[in-house]
N, C-alpha and C positions, 0 to 999 in steps of 0.2 A: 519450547521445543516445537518445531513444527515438519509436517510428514513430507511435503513437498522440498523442490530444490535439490540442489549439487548434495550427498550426502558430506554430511562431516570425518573432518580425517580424524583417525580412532588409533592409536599405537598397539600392538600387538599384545605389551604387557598392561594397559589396560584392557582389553578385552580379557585377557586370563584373570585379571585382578574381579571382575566382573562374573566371569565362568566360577573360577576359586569361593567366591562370596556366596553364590548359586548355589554349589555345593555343598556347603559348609554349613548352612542353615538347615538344608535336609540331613546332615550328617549328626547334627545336636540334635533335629526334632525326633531322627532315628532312638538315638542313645537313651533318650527319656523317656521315649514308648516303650524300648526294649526293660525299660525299669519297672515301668509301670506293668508289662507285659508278667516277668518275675514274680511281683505281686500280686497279678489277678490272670491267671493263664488262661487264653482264649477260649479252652472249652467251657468255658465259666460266662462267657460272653455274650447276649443276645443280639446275634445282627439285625443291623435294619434291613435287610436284603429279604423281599420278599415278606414281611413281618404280619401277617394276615389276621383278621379279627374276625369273629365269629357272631356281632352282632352289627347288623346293616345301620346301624345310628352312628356308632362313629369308623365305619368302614369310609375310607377315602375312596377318591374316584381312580385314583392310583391302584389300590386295590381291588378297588372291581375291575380295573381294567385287564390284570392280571390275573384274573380268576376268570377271564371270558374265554381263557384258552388253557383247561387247567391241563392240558396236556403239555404244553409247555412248564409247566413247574413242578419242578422236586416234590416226591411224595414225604408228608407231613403227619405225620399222628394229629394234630393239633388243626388239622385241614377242615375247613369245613367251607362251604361253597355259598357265596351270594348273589343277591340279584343286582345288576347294574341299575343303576336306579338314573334317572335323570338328573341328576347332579354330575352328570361324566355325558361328554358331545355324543348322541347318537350318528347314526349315519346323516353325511350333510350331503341331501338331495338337492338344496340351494343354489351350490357350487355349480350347476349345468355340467358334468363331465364328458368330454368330448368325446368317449367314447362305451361301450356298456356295461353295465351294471351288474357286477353275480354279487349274487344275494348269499350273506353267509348269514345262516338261519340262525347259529348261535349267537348272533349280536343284536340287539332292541329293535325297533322297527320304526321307531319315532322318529322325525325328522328335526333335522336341523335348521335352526333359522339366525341365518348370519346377519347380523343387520351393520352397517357401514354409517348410521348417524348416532352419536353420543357415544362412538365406541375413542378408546383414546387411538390416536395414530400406530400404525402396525410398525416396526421393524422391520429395517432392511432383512437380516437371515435369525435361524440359529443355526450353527453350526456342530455338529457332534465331530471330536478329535478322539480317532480310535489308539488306542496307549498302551503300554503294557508298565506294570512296577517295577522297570529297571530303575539304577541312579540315576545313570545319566537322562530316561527319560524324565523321573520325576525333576530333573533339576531343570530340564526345557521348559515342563509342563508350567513349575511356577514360576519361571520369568517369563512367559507368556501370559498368565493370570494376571501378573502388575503392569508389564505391557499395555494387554487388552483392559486392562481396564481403565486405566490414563488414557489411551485415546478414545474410548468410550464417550469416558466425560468430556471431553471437548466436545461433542460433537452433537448436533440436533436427534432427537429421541429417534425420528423418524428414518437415521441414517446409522444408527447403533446394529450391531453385532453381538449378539450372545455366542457365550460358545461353553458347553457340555466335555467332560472327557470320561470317554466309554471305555470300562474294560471289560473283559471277563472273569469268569471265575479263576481264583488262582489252582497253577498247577504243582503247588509245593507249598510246607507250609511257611518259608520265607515269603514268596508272594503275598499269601493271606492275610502277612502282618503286615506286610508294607500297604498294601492294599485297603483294612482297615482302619492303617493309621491317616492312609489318604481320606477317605473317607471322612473319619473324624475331625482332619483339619479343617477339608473343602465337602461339608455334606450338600454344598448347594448346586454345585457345578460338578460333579460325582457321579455316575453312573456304573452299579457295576451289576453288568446281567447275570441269566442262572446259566449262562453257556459258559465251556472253556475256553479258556485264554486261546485265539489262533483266528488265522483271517479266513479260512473254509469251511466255517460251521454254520453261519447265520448270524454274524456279530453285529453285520448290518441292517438284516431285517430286526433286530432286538432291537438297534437304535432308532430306526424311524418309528418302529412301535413308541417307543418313550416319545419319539418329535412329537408324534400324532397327538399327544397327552398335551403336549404345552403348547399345541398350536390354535386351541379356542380358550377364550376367559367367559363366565357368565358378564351379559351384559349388567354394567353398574347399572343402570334403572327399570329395565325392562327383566320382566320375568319370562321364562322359556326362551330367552334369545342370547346369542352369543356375539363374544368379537374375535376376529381370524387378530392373533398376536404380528404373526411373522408372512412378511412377504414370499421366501421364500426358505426353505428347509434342506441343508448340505450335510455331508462329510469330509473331513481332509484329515491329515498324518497329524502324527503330531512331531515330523520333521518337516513340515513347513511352516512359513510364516506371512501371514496373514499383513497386509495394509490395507486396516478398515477403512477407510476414506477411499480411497480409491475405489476398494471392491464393490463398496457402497454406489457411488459414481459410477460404476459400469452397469447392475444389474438394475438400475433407471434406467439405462438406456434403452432396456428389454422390453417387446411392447406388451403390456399387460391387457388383461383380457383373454388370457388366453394359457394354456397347458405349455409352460418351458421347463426343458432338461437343458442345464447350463454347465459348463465344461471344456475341457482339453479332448478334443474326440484321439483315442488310441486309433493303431493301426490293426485291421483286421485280425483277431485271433484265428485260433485252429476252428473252431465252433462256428465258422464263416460269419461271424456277426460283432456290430459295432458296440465299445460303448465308449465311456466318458475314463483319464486319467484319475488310481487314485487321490493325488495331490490334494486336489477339491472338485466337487462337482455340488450343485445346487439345482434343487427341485421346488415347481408349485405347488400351493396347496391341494389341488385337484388329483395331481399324481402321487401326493404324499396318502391320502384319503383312499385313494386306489387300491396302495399298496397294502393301506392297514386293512382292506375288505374283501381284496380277490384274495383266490385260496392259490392263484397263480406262483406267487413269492411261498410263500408256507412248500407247496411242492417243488422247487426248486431253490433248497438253502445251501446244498453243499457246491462245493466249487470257490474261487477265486473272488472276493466278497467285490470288486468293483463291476467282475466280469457279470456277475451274475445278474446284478443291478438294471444292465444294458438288455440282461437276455428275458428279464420280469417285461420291460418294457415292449421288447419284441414279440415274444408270447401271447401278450395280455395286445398286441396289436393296436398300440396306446398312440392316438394322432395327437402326438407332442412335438413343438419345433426343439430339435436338435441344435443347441447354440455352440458354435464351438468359439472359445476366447481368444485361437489364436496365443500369440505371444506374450499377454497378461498373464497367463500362468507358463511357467517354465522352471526347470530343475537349474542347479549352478550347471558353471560353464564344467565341470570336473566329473559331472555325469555320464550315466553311457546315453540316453537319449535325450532330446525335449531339452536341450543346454543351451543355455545363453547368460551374459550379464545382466547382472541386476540394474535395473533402469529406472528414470524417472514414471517410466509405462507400467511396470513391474507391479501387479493387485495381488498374486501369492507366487512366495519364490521355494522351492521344494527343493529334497537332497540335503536337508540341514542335519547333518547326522553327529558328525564329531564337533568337538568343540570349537576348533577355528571357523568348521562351515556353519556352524551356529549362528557365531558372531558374522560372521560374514553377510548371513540373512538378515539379519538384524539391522547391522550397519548400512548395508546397500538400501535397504528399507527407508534408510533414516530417521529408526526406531529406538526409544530407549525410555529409561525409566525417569528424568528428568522433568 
């Protein structure tokens, strides 16, 4: 299989034979949970969500990092509070950030020291894809997993794409099961926050919080030093579809050294201010580090989760070049804005919603599981 060229012609009833399959896997893996569910009924269940331990020896840095804000987490009888310990990135002073520093008192004060020799090669992104537990989402979600991850492996370390899918908490207790069966299947690429499912609460400040997490490793030989994992740190639908190689190949081109917001620029809202389409938008680590420390975003969660994004940036008075991609990202031609054909150009095609435009992303892509 290969991602460039003419895409291949696709007949209609294969692409449904495809869809059909899609479905049908999540429809057995349903039926088994719900079996198994009969047998052991969820209030019986200890979630990993939020799962806190009371003695800092095998407290993860994951858990401390969610205890450095215990106002964001659900009151727990079982709550007990620890220290962030230097096994979790303090603030990274290293980074030069271009613009200033507010100090939030409740997080360590130690410094970060990124080192760039012996560290393995960074990744192009990670990307977090915000979801909810419909069918037909979950049935996107994992022919997007086999997808991305076949083109993955072809591809040099240094040009790979991770990618996360964020939900919220469920609003019903059908959610919660589809939700922790998601979970169960895919606990690695999984995220599910303490907020409600919905796009105007902070779903995205939650997810950059979790980027910030996966965006240092301890250096393999040096003690107190770190390696920056990922070049750069996004969000997109999870009705669009991503061509890693391509998107890889564009955000090279970006000059580095430097604080980039990368994106589809929208047209001015009511709030006279710009930002980036939700489709995908991709952020440095300097502005991802910002975000996790100014109290700027924290006071500003509710609203319009792309809009809001735009208005941290503005607020917080952040001197980042504003990249706009142009026609690399765009919705099908069958959208109300942002439409065009899927092209050889084409690095994320958005509006994949029902099933035909699924496939349709997919194929114009000239993407598949092969």
């Amino acid at each position: 299989m290969t991602q460039g060229g003419i895409p291949h012609p696709r007949s209609a009833q294969s692409n449904r034979w495809q869809s059909l399959i899609a479905i049908a896997v999540v429809t057995l893996a349903n039926i088994g949970f719900i079996v198994a569910v009969m047998r052991n009924p969820p209030h019986t269940w200890m979630s990993s969500e939020h799962h806190l331990v009371n003695d800092t020896i095998s407290a993860t840095p994951s858990n401390a990092l969610k205890l450095s804000h215990p106002d964001m987490i659900p009151a727990s009888p079982n709550l007990t509070l620890i220290t962030i310990t230097t096994t979790h990135p303090p603030f990274n002073s290293s980074l030069q950030l271009p613009f200033p520093v507010l100090e939030n008192t409740s997080l360590t004060h130690l410094d970060l020291t990124v080192s760039s020799a012996g560290c393995p090669p960074m990744k192009t992104a990670l990307i977090g894809i915000l979801s909810i537990p419909k069918l037909a989402n979950t049935a996107r979600r994992n022919y997007l997993r086999q997808i991305y991850s076949n083109l993955n492996s072809k591809l040099p370390h240094d040009q790979q794409i991770d990618f996360m899918y964020v939900f919220g908490r469920a609003l019903n207790p059908e959610s919660e099961t589809q939700l922790l069966l998601e979970k169960s299947m895919f606990p690695h690429d999984t995220i599910i926050t303490h907020r409600k499912e919905g796009r105007d609460d902070g779903m995205i400040f939650d997810w950059f919080q979790e980027a910030r997490k996966m965006a240092f490793s301890p250096h393999p030989t040096r003690d107190g030093e770190w390696c920056q994992m990922y070049r750069y740190f996004g969000k997109s639908d999870d009705d669009a579809v991503v061509h890693i190689e391509r998107l890889s190949r564009l955000l090279a081109t970006f000059p580095q050294g430097q604080s980039n917001f990368v994106g589809k620029h929208a047209l001015k809202d009511h709030l006279n201010m710009t930002h980036m389409t939700g489709m995908m938008y991709l952020l440095t680590a300097e502005i991802l580090e910002w975000i996790f420390h100014s109290p700027i975003p924290r006071e500003n969660l509710k609203g319009m989760e792309d809009v809001q994004v735009g208005k941290w940036l503005v607020l917080g008075a952040i001197e980042a070049s504003w990249i706009d991609v142009g026609t690399k990202f765009h919705n099908l031609p069958e959208a109300d804005y942002f439409q065009k054909p899927v092209t050889n150009e084409t690095a994320v095609v958005h509006w994949c919603k029902t099933e035909t435009q699924f496939f349709k992303c997919v194929n114009g892509l000239n993407l598949d599981l092969l």
